[in-house]
MARMAR-896226 format. One record per residue (C-alpha): residue in three letters; x, y, z. Coordinates in Angstrom, 2 decimals. Example, Ala and Ser with C-alpha at 12.3 -4.5 7.8 and 13.67 -1.06 7.14 Angstrom:
2
   rest         u         v         w
    ala     12.30     -4.50      7.80
    ser     13.67     -1.06      7.14
This chain:
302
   rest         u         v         w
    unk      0.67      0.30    -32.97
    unk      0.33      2.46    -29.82
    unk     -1.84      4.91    -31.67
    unk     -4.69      2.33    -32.83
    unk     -4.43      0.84    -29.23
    unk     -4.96      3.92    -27.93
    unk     -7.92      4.89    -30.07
    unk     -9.64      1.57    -30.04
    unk     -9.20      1.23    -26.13
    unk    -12.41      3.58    -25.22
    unk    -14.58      1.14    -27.62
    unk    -13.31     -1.99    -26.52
    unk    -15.24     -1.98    -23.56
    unk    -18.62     -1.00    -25.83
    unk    -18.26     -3.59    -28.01
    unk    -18.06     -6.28    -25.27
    unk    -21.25     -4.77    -23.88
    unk    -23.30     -4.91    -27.13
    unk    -21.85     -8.60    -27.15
    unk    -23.12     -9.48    -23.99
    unk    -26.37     -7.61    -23.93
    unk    -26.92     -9.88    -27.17
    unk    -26.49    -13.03    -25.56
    unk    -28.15    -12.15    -22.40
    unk    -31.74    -11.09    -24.75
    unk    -31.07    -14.33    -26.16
    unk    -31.16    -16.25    -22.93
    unk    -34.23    -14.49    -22.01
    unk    -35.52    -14.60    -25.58
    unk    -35.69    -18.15    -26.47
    unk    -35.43    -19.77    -22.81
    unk    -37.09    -17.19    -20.40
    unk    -39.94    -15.76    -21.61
    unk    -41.55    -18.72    -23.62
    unk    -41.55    -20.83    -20.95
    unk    -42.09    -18.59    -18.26
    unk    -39.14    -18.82    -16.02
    unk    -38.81    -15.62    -14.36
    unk    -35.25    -15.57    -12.72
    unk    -35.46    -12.38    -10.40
    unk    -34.66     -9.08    -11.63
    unk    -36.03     -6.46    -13.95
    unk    -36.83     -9.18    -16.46
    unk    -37.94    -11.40    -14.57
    unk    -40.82     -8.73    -13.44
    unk    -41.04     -7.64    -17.25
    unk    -42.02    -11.33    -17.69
    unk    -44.36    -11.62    -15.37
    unk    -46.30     -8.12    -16.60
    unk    -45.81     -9.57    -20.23
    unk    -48.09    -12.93    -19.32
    unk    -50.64    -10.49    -17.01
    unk    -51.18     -8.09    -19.92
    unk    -52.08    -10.44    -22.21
    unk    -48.64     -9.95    -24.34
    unk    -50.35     -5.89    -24.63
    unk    -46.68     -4.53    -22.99
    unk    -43.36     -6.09    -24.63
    unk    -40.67     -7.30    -22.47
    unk    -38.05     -4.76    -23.69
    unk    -40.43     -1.75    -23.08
    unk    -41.22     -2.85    -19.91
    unk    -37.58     -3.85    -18.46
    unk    -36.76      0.02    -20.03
    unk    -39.59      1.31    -17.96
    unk    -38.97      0.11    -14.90
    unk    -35.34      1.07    -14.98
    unk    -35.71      4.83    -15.71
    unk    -36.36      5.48    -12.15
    unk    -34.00      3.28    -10.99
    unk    -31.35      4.91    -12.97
    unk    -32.35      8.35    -11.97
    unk    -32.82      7.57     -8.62
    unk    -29.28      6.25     -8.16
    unk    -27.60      8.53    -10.53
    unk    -25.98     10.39     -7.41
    unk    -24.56      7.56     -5.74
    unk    -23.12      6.49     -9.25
    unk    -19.61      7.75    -11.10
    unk    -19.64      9.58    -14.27
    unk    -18.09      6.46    -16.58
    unk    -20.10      4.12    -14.98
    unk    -23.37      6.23    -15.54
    unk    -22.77      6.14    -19.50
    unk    -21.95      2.77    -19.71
    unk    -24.68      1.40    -17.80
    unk    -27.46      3.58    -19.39
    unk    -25.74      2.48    -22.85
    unk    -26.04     -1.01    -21.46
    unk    -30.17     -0.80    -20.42
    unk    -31.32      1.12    -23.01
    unk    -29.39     -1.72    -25.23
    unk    -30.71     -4.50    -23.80
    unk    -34.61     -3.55    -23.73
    unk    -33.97     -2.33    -27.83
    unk    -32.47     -6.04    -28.90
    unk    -35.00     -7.99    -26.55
    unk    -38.18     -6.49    -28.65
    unk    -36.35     -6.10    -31.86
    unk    -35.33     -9.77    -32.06
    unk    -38.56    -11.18    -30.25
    unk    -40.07    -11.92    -33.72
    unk    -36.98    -14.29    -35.08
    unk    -36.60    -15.77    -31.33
    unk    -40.11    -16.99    -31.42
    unk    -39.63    -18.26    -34.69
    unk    -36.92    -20.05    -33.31
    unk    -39.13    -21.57    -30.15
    unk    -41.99    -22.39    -32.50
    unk    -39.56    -24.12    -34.88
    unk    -37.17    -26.03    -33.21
    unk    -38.10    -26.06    -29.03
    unk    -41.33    -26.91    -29.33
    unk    -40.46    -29.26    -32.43
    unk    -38.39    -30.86    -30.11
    unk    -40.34    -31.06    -27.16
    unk    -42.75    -33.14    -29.66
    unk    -40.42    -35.69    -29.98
    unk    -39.91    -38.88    -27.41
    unk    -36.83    -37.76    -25.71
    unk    -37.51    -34.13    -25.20
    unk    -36.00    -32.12    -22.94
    unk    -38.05    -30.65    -19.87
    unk    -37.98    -27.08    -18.44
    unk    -35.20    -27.42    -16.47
    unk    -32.93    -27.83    -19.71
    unk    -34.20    -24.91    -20.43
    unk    -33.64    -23.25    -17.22
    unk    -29.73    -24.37    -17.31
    unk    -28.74    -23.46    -20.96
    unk    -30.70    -19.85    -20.22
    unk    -28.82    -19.40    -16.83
    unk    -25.52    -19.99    -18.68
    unk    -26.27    -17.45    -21.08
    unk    -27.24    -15.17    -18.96
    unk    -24.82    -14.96    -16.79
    unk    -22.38    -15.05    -19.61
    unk    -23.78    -12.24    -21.04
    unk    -24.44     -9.84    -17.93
    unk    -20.60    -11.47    -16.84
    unk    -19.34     -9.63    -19.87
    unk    -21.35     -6.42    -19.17
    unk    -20.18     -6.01    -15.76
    unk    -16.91     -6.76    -16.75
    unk    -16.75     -4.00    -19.00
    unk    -17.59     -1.23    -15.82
    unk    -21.51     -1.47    -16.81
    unk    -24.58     -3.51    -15.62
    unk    -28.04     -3.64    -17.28
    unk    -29.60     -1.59    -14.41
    unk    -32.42     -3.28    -12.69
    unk    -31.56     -5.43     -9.39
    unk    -27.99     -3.71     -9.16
    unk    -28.71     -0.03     -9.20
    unk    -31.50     -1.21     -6.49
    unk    -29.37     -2.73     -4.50
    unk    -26.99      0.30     -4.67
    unk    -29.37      2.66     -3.43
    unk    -31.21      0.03     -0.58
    unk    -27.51     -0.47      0.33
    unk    -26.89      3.95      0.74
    unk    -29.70      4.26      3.33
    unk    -29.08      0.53      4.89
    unk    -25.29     -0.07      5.07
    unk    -25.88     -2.79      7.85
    unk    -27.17     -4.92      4.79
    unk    -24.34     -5.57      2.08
    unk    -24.76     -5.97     -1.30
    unk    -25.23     -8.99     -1.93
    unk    -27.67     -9.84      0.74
    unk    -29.72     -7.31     -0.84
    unk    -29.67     -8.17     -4.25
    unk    -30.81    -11.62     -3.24
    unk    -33.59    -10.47     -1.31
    unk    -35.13     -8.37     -4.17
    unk    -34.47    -11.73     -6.72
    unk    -36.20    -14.13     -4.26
    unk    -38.94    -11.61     -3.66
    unk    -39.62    -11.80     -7.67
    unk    -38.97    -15.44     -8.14
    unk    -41.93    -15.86     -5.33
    unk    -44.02    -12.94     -7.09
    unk    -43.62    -15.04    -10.07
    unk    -44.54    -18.25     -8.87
    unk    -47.64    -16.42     -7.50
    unk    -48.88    -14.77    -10.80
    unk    -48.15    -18.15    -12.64
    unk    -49.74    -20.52     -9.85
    unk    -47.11    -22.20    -10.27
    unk    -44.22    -23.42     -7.51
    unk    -42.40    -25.54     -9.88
    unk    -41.82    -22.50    -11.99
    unk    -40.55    -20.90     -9.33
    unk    -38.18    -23.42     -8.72
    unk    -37.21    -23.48    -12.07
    unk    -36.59    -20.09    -12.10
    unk    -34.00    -20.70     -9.02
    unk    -31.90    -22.53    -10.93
    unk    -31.54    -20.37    -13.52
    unk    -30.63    -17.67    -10.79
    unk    -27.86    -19.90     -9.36
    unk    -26.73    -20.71    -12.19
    unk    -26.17    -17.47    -13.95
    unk    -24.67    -16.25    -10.48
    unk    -22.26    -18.61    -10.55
    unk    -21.10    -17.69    -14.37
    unk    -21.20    -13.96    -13.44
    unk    -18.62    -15.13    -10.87
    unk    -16.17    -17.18    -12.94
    unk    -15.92    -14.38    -15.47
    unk    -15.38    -11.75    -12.91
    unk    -12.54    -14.07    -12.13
    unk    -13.70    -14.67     -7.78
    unk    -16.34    -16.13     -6.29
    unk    -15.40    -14.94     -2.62
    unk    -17.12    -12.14     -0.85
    unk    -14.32     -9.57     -1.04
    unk    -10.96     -9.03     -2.38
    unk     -7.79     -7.65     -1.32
    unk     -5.97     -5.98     -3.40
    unk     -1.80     -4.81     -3.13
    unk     -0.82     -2.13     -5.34
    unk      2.70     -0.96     -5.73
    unk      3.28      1.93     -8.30
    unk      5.04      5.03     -9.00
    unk      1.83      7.26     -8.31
    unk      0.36      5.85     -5.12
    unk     -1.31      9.28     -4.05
    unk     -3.35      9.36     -7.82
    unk     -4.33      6.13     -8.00
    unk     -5.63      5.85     -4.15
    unk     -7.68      9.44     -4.81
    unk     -9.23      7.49     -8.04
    unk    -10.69      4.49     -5.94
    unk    -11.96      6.12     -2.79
    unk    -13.56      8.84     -5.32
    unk    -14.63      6.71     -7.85
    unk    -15.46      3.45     -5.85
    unk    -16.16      4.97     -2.63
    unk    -13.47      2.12     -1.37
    unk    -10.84      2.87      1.63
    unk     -6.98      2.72      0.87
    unk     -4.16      2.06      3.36
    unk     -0.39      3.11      2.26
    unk      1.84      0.90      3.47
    unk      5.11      1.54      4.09
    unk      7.74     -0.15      1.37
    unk     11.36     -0.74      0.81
    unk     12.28     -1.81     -2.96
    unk     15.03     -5.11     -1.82
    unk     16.25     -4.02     -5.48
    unk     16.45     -0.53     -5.90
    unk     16.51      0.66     -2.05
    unk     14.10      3.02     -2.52
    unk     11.10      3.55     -0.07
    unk      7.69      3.16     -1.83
    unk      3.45      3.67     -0.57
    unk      2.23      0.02     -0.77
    unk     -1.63      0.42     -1.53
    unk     -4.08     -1.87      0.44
    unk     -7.67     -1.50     -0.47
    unk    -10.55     -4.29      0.16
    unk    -13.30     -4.37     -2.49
    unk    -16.01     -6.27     -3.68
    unk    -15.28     -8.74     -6.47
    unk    -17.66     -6.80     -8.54
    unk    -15.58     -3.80     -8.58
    unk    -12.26     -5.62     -9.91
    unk    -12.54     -4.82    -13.53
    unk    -13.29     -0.83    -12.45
    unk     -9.87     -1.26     -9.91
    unk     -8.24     -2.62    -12.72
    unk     -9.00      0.03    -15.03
    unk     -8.29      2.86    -13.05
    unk     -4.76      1.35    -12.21
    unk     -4.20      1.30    -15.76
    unk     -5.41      4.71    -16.52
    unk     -2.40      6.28    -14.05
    unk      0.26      3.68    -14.22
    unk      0.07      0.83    -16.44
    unk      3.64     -0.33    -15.27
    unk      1.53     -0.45    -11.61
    unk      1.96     -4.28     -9.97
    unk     -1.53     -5.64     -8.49
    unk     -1.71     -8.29     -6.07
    unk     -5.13    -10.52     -5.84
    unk     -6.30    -12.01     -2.84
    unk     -9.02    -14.13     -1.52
    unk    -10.80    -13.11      1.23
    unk    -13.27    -14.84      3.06
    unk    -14.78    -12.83      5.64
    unk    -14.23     -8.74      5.94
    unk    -15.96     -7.06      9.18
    unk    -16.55     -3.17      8.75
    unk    -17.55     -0.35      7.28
    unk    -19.07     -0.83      4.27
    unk    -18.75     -5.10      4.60
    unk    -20.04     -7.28      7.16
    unk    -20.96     -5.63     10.62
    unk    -19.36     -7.16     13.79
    unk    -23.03     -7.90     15.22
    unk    -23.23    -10.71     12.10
C-alpha cells in the first residue's frame, strides 16, 4: 500500500492541475469570452485582443504568448518545483482553451443563446456568477496543487521583488482593475466592466475557500523531530522567516525547536508539502491573522 502511495504521490498533484485547468477553460470558454466579460488577468487581456483582431489571434495562443515573458522574467525569483508545475499549468491551459473552443461554442450557440431566446432568460450577470465560480474553482485547485496559470501572479511576483512596500495582493489587484478598465474601454462598454467585477470577486472569493483562509496572512506552529530541515526548506524555498521557539514536551520531558513562520495564505499548500516531505509525523498549527507589519507584509507607514 505504501509503495503505490508513494509512486502515485508525485502525480497526484498533476492530475488535480489538468482538472482544474479544465474547468477554469470552461469558465472562460462558455461564459467569458462569448459574452465578453473580461475579468482581469492574462485572459481577460487575451479576450480583449481576441474581439480587436477580429477573432484573427485565438484566446489560448494569446494567453500562451503573453506569459512566456512573464515566466522567463520571473523564473529567478521562482523555486525549481514550482517552475515545472506552473509552466505545466500555462502551457495546459492555453492548449485546452483553443482545442475545446469549437465544442464550447457549439455549446453557447445551442443552449445559451437558445435560452436567452426564451421569456425568462437569464442576463449577463448569470453569466458572470456561474463563470466566476468556475473559475475560481478551477485556478483554486491549481494553486492548491503548488502551481498557478502564470499571468497576474508571476507579475505580481516580480512588481512585488523591486517594490516590497506594495504586497501581493495589492498588486495583483491593481494589474486586474487596470484590465477590467482596459476592457471596458475597448468594448465601450462600463456595464461590461462591471460585469466583469463580479466575476473577479467572485472567483477571489472561491480561490479563498479552497485554499482553506480568507485572511491576509497565516501563522503557522510547527513542532517536529527535524526543526533545522524543515525551517532551511521554507526560508529557501518560500523565501519566508522562521523563529525556533523554545519547547518542553509536558509528556516526554524532552526540550524541542517550536517553528513559528508567518506566510501568506497562498503559500499553505507549498508549507504543507514541504512539512510532509521531512516529517510527516510533524504537528502544524493554523492561525488567523489579521494584520502582520514587516518585512515582506504590511509596512508600519500603512
Amino acid at each position: 500500500m505504501s509503495f503505490v502511495k508513494k509512486v502515485f504521490k508525485p502525480w497526484k498533484d498533476y492530475l488535480w492541475i489538468i482538472i482544474g485547468s479544465l474547468i477554469t477553460a470552461i469558465s472562460i470558454n462558455v461564459f467569458m469570452v462569448p459574452y465578453k466579460i473580461a475579468p482581469g488577468g492574462v485572459s481577460g487581456i487575451a479576450t480583449v485582443i481576441y474581439y480587436l483582431s477580429g477573432s484573427r489571434f485565438p484566446v489560448g495562443v494569446t494567453m500562451l504568448a503573453l506569459n512566456v515573458p512573464l515566466f522567463l522574467a520571473g523564473m529567478r525569483f521562482i523555486g525549481g518545483k514550482f517552475i515545472l508545475r506552473t509552466l505545466f499549468s500555462t502551457v495546459l491551459l492555453s492548449v485546452i482553451i483553443d482545442s475545446t473552443g469549437t465544442i464550447s461554442k457549439y455549446f453557447v450557440d445551442m443552449y445559451l443563446v437558445r435560452l436567452e431566446a426564451s421569456p425568462a432568460a437569464p442576463d449577463l450577470l448569470l453569466y458572470s456568477i456561474f463563470g466566476g465560480f468556475l473559475m475560481g474553482l478551477g485556478l483554486g485547485l491549481v494553486f492548491r496543487s503548488g502551481a498557478t496559470t502564470g499571468g497576474t501572479d508571476l507579475a505580481a511576483r516580480i512588481v512585488n521583488h523591486f517594490s516590497p512596500n506594495f504586497t501581493m495582493g495589492q498588486i495583483i489587484l491593481f494589474i486586474d482593475t487596470s484590465v477590467i478598465a482596459f476592457a471596458s474601454i475597448a468594448f465601450n462598454s462600463f456595464l461590461l466592466g462591471l460585469y466583469a467585477i463580479v466575476t473577479l470577486f467572485i472567483s477571489s472569493k472561491v480561490i479563498d475557500a479552497i485554499l482553506e483562509g480568507v485572511n491576509f496572512a497565516k501563522a503557522v506552529f510547527i513542532i517536529s523531530d527535524n526543526p533545522d530541515e524543515i525551517a532551511s526548506r521554507i526560508m529557501k524555498d518560500l523565501d519566508r522567516g522562521v523563529t525556533a521557539l523554545k519547547g518542553t514536551g509536558m509528556y516526554t520531558g524532552n526540550d524541542k525547536n517550536v517553528l513559528l513562520c508567518v506566510l501568506l495564505r497562498g503559500q499553505l499548500p507549498a508549507l504543507k508539502g514541504i512539512v510532509r516531505e521531512v516529517d510527516e509525523k510533524a504537528f502544524i498549527i493554523l492561525a488567523d491573522i489579521r494584520e502582520v507589519l514587516g518585512e515582506g507584509f504590511k509596512t508600519y507607514e500603512n
